[in-house]
MDTraj code that builds the backbone (N, CA, C; nanometers):
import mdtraj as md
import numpy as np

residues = "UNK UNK UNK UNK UNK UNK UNK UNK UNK UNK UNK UNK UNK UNK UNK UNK UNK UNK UNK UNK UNK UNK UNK UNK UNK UNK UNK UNK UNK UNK UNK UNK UNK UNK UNK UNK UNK UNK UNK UNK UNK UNK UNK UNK UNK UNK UNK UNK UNK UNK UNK UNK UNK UNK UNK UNK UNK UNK UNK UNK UNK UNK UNK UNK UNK UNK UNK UNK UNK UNK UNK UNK UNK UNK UNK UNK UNK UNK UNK UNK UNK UNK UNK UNK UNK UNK UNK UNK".split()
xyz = np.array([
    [14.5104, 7.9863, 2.7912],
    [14.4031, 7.9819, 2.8872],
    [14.3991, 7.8463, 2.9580],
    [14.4130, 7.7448, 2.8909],
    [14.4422, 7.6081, 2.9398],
    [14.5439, 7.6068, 3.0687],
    [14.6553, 7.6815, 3.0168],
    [14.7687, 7.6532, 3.1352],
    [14.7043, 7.7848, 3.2374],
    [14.6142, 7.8278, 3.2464],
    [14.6007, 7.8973, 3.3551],
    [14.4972, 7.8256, 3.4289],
    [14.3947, 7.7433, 3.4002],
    [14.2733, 7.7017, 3.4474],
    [14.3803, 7.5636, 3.5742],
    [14.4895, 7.5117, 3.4498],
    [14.5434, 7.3946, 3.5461],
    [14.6377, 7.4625, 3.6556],
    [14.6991, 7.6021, 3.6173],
    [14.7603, 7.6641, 3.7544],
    [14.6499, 7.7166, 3.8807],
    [14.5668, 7.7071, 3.8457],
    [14.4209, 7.7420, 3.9009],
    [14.3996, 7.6391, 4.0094],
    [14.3892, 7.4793, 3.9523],
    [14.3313, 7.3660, 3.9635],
    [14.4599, 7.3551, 4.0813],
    [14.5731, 7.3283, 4.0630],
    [14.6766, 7.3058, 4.1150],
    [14.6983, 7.3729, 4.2509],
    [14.6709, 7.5057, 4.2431],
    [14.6890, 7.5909, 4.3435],
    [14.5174, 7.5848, 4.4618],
    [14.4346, 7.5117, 4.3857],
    [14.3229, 7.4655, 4.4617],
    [14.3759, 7.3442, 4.5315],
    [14.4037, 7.2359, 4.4799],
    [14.4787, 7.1167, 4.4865],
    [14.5447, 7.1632, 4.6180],
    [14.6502, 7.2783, 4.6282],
    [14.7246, 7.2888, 4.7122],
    [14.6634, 7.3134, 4.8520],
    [14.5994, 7.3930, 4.8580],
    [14.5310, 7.4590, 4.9535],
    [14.4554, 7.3737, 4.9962],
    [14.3530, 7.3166, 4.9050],
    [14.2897, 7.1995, 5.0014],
    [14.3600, 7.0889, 5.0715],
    [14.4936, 7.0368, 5.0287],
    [14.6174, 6.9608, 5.0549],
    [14.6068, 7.0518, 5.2211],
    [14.6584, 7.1620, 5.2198],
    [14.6982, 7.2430, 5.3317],
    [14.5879, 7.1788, 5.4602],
    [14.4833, 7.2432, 5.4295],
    [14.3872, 7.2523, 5.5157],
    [14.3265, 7.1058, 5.5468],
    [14.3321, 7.0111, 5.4674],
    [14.3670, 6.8782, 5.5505],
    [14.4168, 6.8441, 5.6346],
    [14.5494, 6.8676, 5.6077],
    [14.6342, 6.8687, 5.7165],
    [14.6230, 6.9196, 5.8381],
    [14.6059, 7.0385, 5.8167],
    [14.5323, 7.1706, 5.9819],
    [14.4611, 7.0754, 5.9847],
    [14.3313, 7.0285, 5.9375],
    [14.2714, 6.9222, 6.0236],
    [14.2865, 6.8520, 6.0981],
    [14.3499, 6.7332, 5.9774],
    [14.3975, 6.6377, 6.0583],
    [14.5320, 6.6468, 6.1968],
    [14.5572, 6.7700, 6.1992],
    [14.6367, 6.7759, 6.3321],
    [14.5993, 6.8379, 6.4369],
    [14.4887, 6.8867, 6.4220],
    [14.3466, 6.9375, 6.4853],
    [14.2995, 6.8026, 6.5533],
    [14.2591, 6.7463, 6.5054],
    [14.1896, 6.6349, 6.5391],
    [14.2890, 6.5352, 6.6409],
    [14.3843, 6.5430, 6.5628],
    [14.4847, 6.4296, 6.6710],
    [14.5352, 6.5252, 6.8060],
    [14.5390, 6.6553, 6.8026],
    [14.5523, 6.7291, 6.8851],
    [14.4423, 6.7176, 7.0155],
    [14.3359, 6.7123, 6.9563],
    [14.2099, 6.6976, 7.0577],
    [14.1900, 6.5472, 7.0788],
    [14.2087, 6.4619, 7.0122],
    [14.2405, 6.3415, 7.0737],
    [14.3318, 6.2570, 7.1866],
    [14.4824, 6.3071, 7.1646],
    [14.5712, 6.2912, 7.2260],
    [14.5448, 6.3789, 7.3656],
    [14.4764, 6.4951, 7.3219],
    [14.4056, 6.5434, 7.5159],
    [14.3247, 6.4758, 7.6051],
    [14.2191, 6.4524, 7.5227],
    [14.1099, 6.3262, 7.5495],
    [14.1584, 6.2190, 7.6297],
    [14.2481, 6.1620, 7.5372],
    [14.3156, 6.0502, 7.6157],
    [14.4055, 6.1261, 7.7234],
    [14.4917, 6.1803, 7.7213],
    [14.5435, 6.1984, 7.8191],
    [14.4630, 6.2406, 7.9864],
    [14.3396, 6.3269, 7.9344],
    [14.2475, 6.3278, 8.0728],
    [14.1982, 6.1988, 8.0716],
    [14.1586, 6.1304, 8.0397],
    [14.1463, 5.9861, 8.0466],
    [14.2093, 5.9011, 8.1348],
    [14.3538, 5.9378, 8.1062],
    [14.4318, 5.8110, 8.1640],
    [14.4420, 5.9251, 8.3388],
    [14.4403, 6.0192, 8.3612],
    [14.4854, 6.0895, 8.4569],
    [14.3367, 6.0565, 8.5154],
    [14.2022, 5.9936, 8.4745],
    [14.1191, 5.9956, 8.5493],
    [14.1147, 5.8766, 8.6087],
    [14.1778, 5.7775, 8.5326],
    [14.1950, 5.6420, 8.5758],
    [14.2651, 5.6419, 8.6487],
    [14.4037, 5.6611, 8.6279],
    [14.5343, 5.6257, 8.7105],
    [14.5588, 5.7103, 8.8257],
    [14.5044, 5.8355, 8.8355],
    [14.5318, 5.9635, 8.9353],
    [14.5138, 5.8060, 9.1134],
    [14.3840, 5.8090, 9.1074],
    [14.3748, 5.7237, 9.2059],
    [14.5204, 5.6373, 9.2782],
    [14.5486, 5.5693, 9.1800],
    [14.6214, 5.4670, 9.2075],
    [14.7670, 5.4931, 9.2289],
    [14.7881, 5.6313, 9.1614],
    [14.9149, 5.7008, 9.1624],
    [14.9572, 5.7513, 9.2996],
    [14.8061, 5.8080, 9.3604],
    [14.8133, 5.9235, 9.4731],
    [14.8641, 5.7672, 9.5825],
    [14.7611, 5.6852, 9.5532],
    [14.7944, 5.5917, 9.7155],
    [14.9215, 5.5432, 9.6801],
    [14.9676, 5.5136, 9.5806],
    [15.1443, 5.5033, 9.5811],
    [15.2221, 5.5859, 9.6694],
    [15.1799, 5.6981, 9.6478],
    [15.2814, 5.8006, 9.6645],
    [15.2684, 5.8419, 9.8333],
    [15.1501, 5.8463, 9.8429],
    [15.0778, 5.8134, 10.0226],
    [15.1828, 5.7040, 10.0659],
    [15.1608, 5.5766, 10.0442],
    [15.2204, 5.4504, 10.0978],
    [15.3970, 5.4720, 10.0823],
    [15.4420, 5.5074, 10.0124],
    [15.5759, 5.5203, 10.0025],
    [15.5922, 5.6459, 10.0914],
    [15.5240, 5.7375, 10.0991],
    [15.6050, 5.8263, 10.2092],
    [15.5782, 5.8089, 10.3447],
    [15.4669, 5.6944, 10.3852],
    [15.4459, 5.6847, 10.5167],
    [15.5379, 5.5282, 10.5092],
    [15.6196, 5.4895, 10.4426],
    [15.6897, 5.3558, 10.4801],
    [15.8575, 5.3980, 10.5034],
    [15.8834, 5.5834, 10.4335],
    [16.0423, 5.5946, 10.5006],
    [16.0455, 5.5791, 10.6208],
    [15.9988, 5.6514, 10.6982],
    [16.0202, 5.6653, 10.8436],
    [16.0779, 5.5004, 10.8914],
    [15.9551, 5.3796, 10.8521],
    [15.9789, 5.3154, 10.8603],
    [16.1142, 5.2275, 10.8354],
    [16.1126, 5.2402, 10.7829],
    [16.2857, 5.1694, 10.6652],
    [16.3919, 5.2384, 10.7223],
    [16.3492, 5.3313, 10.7889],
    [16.4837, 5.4617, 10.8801],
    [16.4824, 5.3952, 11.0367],
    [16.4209, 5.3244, 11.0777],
    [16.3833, 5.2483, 11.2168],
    [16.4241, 5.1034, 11.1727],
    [16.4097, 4.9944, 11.0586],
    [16.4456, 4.8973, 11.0618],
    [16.6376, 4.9092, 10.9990],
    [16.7053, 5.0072, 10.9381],
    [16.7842, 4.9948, 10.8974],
    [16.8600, 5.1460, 10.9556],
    [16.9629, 5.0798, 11.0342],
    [17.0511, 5.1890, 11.1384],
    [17.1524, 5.2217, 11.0822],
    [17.2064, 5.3567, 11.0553],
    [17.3442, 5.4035, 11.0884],
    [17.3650, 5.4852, 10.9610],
    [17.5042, 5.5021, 10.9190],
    [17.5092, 5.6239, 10.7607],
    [17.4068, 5.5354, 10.6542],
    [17.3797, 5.4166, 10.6338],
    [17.3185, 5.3634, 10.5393],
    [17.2179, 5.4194, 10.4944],
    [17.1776, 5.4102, 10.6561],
    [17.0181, 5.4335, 10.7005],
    [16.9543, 5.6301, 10.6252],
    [17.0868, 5.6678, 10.6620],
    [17.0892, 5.8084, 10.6108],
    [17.1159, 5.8286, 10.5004],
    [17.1555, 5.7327, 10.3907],
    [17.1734, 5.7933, 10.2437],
    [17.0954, 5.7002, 10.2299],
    [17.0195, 5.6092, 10.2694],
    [16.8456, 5.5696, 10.2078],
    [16.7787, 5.6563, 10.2045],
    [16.7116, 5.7085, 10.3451],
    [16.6082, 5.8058, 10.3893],
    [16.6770, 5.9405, 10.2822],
    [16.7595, 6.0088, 10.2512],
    [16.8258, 6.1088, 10.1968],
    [16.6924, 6.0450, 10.0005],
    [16.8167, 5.9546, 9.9547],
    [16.7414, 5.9014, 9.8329],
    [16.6313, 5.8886, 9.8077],
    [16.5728, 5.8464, 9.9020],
    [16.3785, 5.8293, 9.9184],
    [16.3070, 5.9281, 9.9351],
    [16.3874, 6.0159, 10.0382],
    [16.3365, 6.1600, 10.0364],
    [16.3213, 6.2320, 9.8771],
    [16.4519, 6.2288, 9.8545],
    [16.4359, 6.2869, 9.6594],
    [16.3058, 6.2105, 9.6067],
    [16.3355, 6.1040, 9.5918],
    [16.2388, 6.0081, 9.5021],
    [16.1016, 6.0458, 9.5213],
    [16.0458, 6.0690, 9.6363],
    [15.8852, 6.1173, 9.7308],
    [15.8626, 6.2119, 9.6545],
    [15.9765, 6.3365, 9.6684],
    [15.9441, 6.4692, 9.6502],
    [15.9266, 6.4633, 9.4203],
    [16.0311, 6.4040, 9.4375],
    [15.9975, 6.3859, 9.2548],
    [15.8518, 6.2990, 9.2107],
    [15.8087, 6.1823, 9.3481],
    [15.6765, 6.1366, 9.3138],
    [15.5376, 6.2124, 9.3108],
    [15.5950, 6.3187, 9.4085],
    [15.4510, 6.4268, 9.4358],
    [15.4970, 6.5341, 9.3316],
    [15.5973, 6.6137, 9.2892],
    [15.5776, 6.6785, 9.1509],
    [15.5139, 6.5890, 9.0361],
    [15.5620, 6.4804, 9.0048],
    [15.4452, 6.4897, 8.9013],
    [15.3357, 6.4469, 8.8848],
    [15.2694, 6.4401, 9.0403],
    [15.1358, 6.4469, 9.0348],
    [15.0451, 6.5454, 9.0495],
])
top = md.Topology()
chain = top.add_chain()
for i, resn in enumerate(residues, 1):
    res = top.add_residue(resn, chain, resSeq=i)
    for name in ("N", "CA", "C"):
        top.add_atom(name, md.element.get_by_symbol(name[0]), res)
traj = md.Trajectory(xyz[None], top)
């Protein structure tokens, strides 16, 4: 009867072990969201006028710098814009 009360105890042991865990990754789960709307509430701002200012300065940079150069800049910058506005 002894060795059943401690397979008892053990298998409580376990389970509460378990469900700690679900917690605690519960918790860091809803934390790590938290923060992440967080930082997207802060930084969104500062991200968007980046991404504004860099696409109204190709044109520019395509008028101060002439010829094929000029065209595999504007080409590169073009990518770069379009990859700056996906991940915003």
């Amino acid at each position: 009867m002894n060795e059943w009360i401690m397979n008892l105890i053990n298998e409580l042991e376990k389970k509460l072990n378990q469900s700690n865990a679900q917690m605690i990754g519960t918790a860091m789960g809803q934390r790590t969201w938290s923060e992440k709307q967080r930082t997207n509430k802060v930084h969104r701002p500062s991200m968007e006028e980046s991404a504004n200012d860099f696409s109204s300065k190709i044109p520019q940079m395509k008028e101060a710098i002439k010829g094929r150069f000029a065209d595999k800049l504007t080409e590169e910058l073009g990518k770069q814009e379009k990859a700056l506005t996906n991940f915003l």
